[in-house]
C-alpha positions in Angstrom: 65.4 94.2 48.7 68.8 92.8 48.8 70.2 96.3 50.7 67.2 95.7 53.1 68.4 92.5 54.0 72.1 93.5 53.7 71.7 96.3 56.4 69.5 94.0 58.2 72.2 90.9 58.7 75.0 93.7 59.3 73.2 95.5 62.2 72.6 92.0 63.8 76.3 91.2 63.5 77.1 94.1 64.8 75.0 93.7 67.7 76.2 90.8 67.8 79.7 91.6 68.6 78.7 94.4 71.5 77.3 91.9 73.5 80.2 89.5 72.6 82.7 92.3 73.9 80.7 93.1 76.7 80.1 89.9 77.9 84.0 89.1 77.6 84.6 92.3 79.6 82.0 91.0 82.2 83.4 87.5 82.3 87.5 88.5 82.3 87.5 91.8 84.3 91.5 92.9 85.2 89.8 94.8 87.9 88.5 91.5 90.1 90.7 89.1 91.6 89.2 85.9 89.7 89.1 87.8 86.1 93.2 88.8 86.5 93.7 85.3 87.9 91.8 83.4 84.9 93.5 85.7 82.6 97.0 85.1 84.0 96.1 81.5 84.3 94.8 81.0 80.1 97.8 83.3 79.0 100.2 80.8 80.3 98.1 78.2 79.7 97.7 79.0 75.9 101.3 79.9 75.2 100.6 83.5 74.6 103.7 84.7 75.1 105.7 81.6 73.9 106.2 79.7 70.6 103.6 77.3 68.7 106.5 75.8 66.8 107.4 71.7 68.0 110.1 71.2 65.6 110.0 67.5 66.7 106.2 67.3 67.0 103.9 68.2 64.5 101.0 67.0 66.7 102.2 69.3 69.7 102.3 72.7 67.2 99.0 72.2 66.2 97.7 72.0 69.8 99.6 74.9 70.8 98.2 76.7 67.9 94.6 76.0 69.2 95.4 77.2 72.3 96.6 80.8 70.8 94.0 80.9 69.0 91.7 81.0 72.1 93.9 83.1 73.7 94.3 85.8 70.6 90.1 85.4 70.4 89.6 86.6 73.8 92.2 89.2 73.7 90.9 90.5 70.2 87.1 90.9 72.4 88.8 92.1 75.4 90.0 95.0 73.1 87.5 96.0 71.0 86.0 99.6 71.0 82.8 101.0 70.1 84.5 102.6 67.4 86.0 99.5 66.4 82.8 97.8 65.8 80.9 100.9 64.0 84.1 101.3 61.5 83.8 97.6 60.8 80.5 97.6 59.8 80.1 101.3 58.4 81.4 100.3 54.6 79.1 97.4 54.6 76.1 98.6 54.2 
């Protein structure tokens, strides 16, 4: 019973993430004007390419670190494959 429901809970997770990464691919398309520009717009925004660390304010780190982690989230959904998702869940069930 417990496999049953173990299967069950991974293949909805794992559905679960296609649509996620297709509906990130819809939403931040590099091949449309607005996606690149959003996408150029949150990766400066976020501080993707810069430092979290405020050595004088612990405050501002933190908020910077919130930002990446936006940033890294839709990055990490941009760049999932098929075959990233089926070798995540294959030992798990």
């Amino acid at each position: 019973m417990k496999n049953k429901q173990l299967e069950a809970y991974n293949k909805a997770k794992q559905e679960q993430t296609r649509d996620g990464s297709s509906a990130y691919k819809d939403v931040f398309n590099k091949n449309n004007k607005g996606g690149k520009y959003v996408l150029d717009d949150l990766q400066a925004f976020c501080g993707a390419d810069t430092s979290s660390a405020n050595t004088e304010n612990v405050n501002e780190t933190f908020l910077r670190l919130g930002r990446r982690e936006v940033w890294l989230r839709i990055q990490a959904f941009l760049s999932i494959t098929e075959n990233d998702i089926a070798n995540a869940f294959k030992n798990k069930q």
